[in-house]
C-alpha positions as CSV (number, residue, x, y, z in Angstrom):
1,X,37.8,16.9,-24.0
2,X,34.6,18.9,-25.1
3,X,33.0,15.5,-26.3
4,X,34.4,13.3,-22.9
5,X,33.1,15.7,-20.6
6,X,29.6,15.9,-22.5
7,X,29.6,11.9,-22.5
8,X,29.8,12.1,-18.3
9,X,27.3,14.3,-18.0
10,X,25.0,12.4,-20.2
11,X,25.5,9.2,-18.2
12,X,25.0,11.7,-14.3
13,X,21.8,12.4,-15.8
14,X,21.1,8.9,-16.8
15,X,22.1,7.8,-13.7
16,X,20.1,10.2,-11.8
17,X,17.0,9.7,-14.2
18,X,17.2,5.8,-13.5
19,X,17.4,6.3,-9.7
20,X,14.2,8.6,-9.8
21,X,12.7,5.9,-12.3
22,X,13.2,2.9,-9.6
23,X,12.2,5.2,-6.9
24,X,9.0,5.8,-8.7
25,X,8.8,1.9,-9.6
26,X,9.0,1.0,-6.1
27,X,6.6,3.5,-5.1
28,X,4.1,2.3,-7.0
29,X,4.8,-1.1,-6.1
30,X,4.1,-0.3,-2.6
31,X,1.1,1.7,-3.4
32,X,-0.1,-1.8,-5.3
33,X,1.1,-3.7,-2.8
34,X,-1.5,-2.1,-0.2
35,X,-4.5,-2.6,-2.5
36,X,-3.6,-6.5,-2.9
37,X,-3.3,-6.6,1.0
38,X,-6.9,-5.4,1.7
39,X,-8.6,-7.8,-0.7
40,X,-6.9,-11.0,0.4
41,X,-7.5,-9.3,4.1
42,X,-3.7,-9.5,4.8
43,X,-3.1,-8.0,8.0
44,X,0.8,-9.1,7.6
45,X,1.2,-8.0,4.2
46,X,-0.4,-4.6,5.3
47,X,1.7,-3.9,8.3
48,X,4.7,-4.3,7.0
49,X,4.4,-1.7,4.3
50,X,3.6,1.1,7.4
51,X,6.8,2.8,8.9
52,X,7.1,1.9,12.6
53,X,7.5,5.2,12.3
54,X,4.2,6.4,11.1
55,X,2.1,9.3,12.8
56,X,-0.8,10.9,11.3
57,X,-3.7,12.8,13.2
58,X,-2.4,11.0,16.4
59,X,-3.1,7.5,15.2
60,X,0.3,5.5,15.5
61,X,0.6,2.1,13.1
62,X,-0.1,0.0,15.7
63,X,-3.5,2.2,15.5
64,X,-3.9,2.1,11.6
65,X,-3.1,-1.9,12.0
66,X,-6.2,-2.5,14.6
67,X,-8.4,0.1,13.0
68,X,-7.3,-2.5,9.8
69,X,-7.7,-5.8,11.6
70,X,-11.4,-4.7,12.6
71,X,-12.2,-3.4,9.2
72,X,-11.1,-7.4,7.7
73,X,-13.3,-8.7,10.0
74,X,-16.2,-7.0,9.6
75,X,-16.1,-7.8,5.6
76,X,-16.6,-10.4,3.9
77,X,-14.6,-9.0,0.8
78,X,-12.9,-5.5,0.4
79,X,-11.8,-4.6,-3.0
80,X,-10.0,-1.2,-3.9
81,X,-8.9,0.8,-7.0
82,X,-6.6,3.4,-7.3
83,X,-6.5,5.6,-9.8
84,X,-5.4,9.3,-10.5
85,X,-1.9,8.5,-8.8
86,X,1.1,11.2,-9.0
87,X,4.2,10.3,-7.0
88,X,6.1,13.6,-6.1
89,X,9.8,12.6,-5.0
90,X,11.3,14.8,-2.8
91,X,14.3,14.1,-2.2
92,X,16.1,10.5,-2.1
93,X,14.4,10.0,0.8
94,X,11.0,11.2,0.9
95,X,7.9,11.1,-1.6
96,X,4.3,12.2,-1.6
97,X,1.6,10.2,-3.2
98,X,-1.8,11.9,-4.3
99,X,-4.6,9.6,-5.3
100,X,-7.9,8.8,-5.6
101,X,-9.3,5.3,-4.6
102,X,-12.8,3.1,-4.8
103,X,-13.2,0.8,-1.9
104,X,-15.7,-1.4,-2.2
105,X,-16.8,-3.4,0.5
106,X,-19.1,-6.8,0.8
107,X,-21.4,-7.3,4.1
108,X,-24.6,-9.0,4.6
109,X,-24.6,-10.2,0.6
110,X,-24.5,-6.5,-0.2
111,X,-21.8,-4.3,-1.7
112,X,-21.0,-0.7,-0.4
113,X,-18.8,2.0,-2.1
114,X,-16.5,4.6,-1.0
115,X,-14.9,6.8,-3.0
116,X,-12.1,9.0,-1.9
117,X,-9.0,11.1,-2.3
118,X,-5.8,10.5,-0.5
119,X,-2.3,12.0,0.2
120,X,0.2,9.4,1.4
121,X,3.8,10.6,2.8
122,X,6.7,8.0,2.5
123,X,9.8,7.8,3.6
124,X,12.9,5.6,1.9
125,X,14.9,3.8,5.1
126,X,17.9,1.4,4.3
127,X,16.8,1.2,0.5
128,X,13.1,0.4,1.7
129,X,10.2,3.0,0.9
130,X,7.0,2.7,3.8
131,X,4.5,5.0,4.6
132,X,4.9,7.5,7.3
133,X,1.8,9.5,7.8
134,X,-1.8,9.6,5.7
135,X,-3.9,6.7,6.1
């Protein structure tokens, strides 16, 4: 009985471990997801990975996805790199992203850099993780 009862709780915590291990998967997917929308200027691509949801400092998505729109077209080429990324789940349904990114941006034949540090907050809706507030 000892050994049957030890062999479920092995598998709840592989369960559980394997949940929080596709969470963080898709996280990051997301997260990667974002960078390939701003340097193929993807206003479609970037929108949909924004809750309609999302608030932050008073700036809606449809804010973020103008502020976005004008940035494209004022670029001839936007590249970013994240790097320094921890992914804090939590709870099933909610996950903070700390990171630190390089955007680098192409106008008039000359490249500009930014570097910065960002916190992202995202929330999982009908199996789907967006971001709610921090851009």
């Amino acid at each position: 009985m000892k050994k049957l009862r030890a062999f479920y709780s092995g598998c709840a915590v592989l369960m559980l471990v394997a949940c929080s291990q596709s969470d963080s998967d898709q996280l990051d997917a997301l997260l990667n997801q974002r960078s390939v929308a701003l340097q193929e200027k993807n206003i479609v691509q970037y929108q949909a990975l924004i809750s309609d949801d999302y608030h932050f400092l008073g700036r809606s998505k449809q804010d973020v996805v103008e502020e976005m729109q004008g940035l494209f077209q004022t670029f001839d080429a936007i590249q970013m790199t994240t790097y320094n990324r921890y992914i804090h789940l939590k709870d099933g349904a909610y996950a903070e992203c700390q990171q630190s990114y390089t955007l680098k941006v192409k106008a008039d034949d000359q490249w500009r850099n930014l570097t910065r540090s960002e916190q992202l907050q995202l929330q999982k809706k009908e199996g789907v993780w967006k971001i709610v507030s921090g851009l």
